[in-house]
Every structure is written in structure tokens, then in C-alpha cells.
N, C-alpha and C positions, 0 to 999 in steps of 0.2 A: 901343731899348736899344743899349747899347756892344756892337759886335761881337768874338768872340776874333780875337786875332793870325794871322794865316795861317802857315805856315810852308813854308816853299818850298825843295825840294831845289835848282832851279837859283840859288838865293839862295847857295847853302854851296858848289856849282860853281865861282862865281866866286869865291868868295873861297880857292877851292883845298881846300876840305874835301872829307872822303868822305860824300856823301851817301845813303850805302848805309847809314849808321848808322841813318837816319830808316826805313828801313826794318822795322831792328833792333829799334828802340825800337814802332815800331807792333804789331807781332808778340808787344812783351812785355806791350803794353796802356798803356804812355806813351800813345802816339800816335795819333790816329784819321784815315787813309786817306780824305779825302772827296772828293781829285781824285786822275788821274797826276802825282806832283808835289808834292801840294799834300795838307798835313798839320797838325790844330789839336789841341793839348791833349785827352786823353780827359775830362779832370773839367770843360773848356769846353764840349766839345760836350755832353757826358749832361747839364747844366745849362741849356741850350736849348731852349723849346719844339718842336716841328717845324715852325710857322710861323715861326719865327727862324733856322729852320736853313739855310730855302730864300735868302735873303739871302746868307748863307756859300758855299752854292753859286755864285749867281751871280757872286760875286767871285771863288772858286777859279777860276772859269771864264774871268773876265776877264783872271787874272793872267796863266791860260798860254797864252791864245788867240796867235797873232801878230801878226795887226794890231788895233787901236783898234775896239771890238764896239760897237754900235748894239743896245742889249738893248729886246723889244718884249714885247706880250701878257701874262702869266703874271710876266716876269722885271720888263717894268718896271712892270709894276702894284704889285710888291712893296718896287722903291727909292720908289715914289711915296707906300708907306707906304698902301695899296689894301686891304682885305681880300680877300681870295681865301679859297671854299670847295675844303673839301678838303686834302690831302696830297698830297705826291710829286710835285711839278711837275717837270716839265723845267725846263730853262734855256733859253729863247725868244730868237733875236738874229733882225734884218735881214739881206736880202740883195738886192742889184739885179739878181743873176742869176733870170729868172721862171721858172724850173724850180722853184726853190721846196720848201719842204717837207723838204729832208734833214736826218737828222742825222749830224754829223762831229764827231768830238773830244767826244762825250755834249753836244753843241751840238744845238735843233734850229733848223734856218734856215728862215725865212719871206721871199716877195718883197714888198718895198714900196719903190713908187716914191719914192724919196729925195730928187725933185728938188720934188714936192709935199707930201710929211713932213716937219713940225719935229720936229726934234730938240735938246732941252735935254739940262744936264748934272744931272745928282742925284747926291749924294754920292761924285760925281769918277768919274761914269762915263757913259757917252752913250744916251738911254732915249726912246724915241719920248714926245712930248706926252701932258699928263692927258687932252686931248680924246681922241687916239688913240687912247690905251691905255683910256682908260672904254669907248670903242665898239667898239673890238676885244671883250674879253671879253664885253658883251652884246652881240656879232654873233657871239660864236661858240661862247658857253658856255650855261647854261641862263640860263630865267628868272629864277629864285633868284638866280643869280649878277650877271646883269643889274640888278636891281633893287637889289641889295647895295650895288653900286658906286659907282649913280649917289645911291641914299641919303646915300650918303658923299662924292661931290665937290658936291652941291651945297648942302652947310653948310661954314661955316671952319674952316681943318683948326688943331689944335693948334701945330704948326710957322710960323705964319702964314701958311700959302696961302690965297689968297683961295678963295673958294665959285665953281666955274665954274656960268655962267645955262645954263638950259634950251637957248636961243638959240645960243649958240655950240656945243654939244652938239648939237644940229640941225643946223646947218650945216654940222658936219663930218660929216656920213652922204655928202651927194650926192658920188657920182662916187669914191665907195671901197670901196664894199659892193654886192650881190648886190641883188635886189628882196626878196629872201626873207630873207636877214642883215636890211634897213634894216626891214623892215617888224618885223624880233623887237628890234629896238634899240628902235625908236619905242613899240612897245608892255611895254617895259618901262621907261622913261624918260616915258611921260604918269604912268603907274601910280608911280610915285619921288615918295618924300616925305621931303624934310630933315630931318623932326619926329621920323622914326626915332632912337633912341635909342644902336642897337649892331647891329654886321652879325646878331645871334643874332633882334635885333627885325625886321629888314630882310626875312630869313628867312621867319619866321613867316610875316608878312602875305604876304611874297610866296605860302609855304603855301595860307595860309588861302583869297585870290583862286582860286589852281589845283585848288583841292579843292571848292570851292562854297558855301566861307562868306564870311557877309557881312564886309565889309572892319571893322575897331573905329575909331573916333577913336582919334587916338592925343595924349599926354602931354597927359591930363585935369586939370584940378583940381580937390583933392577937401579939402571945408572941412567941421571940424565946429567945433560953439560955441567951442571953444579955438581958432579959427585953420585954417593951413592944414595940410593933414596928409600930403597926399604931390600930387606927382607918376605917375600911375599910366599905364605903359608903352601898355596897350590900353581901351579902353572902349566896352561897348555901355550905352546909357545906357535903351532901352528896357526892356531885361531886368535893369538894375539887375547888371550885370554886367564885374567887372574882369579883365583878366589881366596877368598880370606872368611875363617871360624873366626867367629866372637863370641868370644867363653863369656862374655858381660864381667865374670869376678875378675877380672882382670885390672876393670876401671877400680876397683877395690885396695887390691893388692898392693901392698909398701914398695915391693920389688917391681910393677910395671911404673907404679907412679913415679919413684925419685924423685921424690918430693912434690909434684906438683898435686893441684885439685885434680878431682873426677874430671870436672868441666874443662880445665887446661889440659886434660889426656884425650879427654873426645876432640877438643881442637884441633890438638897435633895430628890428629891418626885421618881427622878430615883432609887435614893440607898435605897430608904422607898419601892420601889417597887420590887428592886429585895433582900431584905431581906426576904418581904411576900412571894416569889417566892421559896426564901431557906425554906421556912415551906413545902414545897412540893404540894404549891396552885398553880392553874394558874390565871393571873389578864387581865381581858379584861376594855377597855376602850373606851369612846365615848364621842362624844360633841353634841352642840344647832342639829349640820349638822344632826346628826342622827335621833335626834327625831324631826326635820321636817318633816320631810314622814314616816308616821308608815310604810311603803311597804317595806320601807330600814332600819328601825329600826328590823324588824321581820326578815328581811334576814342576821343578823348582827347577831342577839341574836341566833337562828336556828345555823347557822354558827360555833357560839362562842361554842354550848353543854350545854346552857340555856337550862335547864329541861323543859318541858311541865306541863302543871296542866294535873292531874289526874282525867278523868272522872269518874262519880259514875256508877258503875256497872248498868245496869236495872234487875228486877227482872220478871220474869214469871209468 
């Protein structure tokens, strides 16, 4: 989405204004304070996601930094257009100094050797590689997070970026990560499946693997005598059993709607539901609420008749 305008007191410096005003107006509720400096619209920002908002930061960040910032981890997973769980990120940049780890200026800085780091530009600003940036996050964040990511660069992204291969994702582990980081990258990166639908689906399964149910096929097809009748997120086919994630922004979205209302998309996805239901499945369903607390996510699925993973017998 189009980002709001920045507005920048050393902008009004130069041109000889008082930029004490910006202060004034933030105070009166004009204005919203999201850097030192650095100032957007109150009715831009309260109209932002908080996933949209972390973008805004790292540009405040860029504007007033003083040299040219190499943004990594967290910041460039987000110009790379990455899903990241969660809230409240820092703002993530490089540093060639290996002390590493500070933060200055609400900067935090990380060492990475720059002389073996690509570095591209995204949307005019300088962001370690998708390779990097995918394998940083699952070398340093959870599972969940891990799997999220790599679910997401290895299909085509909407912007035309190509899908990066497994292969190249592999190769960039050796000689930049820990045994213990490379070893939770690779095991969430065999476990990564493109057929994921939405980081909320990506989630789940990753869920579902760490709790001890069995993994679903995923985007099923599901025909009755009239044709084909959906697309179905999850599927155990033994138990005759579907599940479907409800991102909820979905009912939102131009691209699910096609033109219709909110209320003519919950109609269709009811009659798409109990069609799947006339196949003689049953369809459980869930939102962000559930997979907030794996404790409630595991007493949901238990619940629902979500199969267990099958332990391997021991031998004598």
C-alpha cells in the first residue's frame, strides 16, 4: 500500500522555517511524533495497520540516520514485503563494527560481514538479500516464524519476484550461522511448503507439526455433481476432514471481494461451506484468536478430531 508522507522538521530548517511549530501541532493532535524529527499526519497514521506502520518507521529512520543505512533482519524482511509475526519491531540495520548488537538513534545494529553480504536496493533504500534476510529470521526467530517466510519466498511474489529454490536458500546457511541457528533454519525450511495459502495458514501447520498433530494436505480439491466446489486450505482425507484459517481481512480485501459486499462474501464462503459439508466432510474453522496461544490452539484441534502424528514403534 501507499505509504503517508513523512514530514521532517529538518526539511522546514532548511528552508528557514520554525520548526517548533511541528511540535505545536503534534501536541494539538495534528500530528503524530513517530521519530525525533520525523512527523505523519494523525488521520495517516490511526489508518494504518500496525503491520504498515513498522515500514513508516523504518523510513523515519532512514531519513534521519546520517550515513546511507544497510537495513537487515525484521526491517528488511518488511521492504521485501516478508510477513513477520508479531508487533513492535525494532528497526534492524548492519554494521561492519563486530561488537555488534547496539542500539543508537532507536537503531538496533547487527555485525555482518559486508564484504560477503549482497546488498540490493528496495523501494530506494539498501536491505540485505531475500536469501539473507529469509535465513536470518529462521535462524533467529521461532519456528512459526521460520516457516512463515520461507512458505512465502518460495512461490511468486505478487510484485514479480521470482520464487527463490530451496537450493539457493541452502547455500546461503554455510559459513554465516551458528551449528545450532543452521540446524533450526534447515529444519524449518525441509518442513516449508509454497501450497500454503497466507502466513495465518503457514502458522497453523507450523502449529500443528509442534503440538503433535499430523500435518493436513494442503489446498485440496473438493468436487460434487455440480463441479468443483472449493479449494479447501487443510485436509485430512482419512477422517473426512477439512479446515479452513479465516484471516477475517480477507472479507476486506478488493482482490477476495471482486466486487462484491463484505456480507455477499460471507454468504458465498457459507454456501461454499455447506456444499463441502454435502460431500459428507466435516469443516472446522479458526482465526489470528487461536493461534495466539498454542494451549488454545491444541485444545481446539484435540477437540475438532484432528488426528495425532503417529509415533514410530521402538524396537527391542
Amino acid at each position: 500500500m501507499e505509504l503517508p508522507p513523512l514530514i521532517l522538521s529538518s526539511d522546514l530548517a532548511r528552508l528557514g522555517q520554525d520548526a517548533r511549530g511541528l511540535a505545536r501541532q503534534a501536541k494539538s493532535g495534528q500530528l503524530r511524533r513517530i521519530r525525533q524529527g520525523v512527523y505523519v499526519r494523525v488521520q495517516d497514521w490511526e489508518s494504518l495497520t500496525p503491520w504498515d506502520r513498522y515500514p513508516v518507521l523504518i523510513r523515519a529512520a532512514a531519513s534521519t540516520l546520517k550515513s546511507r543505512t544497510i537495513f537487515c533482519r525484521q526491517s528488511s524482511a518488511a521492504l521485501w514485503d516478508m510477513p513477520l509475526l508479531g508487533h513492535g519491531h525494532l528497526v534492524h540495520a548492519c554494521t561492519s563494527d563486530d561488537g555488534g548488537g547496539r542500539s543508537r538513534a532507536g537503531v538496533r545494529r547487527h555485525f555482518v560481514d559486508l564484504d560477503s553480504a549482497q546488498i540490493k536496493e528496495r523501494h530506494g533504500l539498501l536491505v540485505t538479500d531475500r536469501v539473507r534476510t529469509a535465513l536470518d529470521l529462521a535462524a533467529l526467530k521461532s519456528f512459526e516464524q521460520g516457516v512463515t517466510v520461507f512458505d512465502h519466498v518460495l512461490r511468486p511474489q505478487p510484485d514479480n519476484l521470482p520464487p527463490l529454490s530451496r537450493e539457493e536458500l541452502h547455500t546461503g546457511i554455510d559459513g554465516n550461522y551458528t551449528k545450532a541457528a543452521a540446524r533450526r533454519i534447515r529444519t524449518a525450511l525441509d518442513f516449508a511448503d509454497p501450497a500454503s495459502g497466507s502466513p495465518g495458514e503457514s502458522v497453523s501447520r507450523a502449529l500443528m507439526h509442534r503440538l503433535g498433530f499430523r500435518i493436513p494436505l494442503l489446498q485440496v480439491e473438493i468436487r460434487d455433481a455440480r463441479g468443483l466446489v472449493a479449494f479447501t486450505d487443510f485436509d485430512w482425507p482419512e477422517e473426512q476432514l477439512c479446515g479452513e484459517f479465516d484471516g477475517l481481512v480477507k472479507y476486506r480485501k478488493a482482490e477476495f471481494l471482486q466486487g462484491r459486499t463484505p456480507a455477499e462474501a460471507l454468504t458465498d464462503e457459507k454456501r461454499r461451506e455447506d456444499r463441502i459439508r454435502a460431500t459428507g466432510r466435516r469443516v472446522i474453522r479458526w482465526t489470528w484468536s487461536e493461534l495466539s496461544n498454542p494451549g488454545k490452539f491444541e485444545v481446539f484441534l484435540a477437540a475438532a478430531g484432528v488426528p495425532r502424528q503417529t509415533l514410530p514403534s521402538c524396537r527391542r
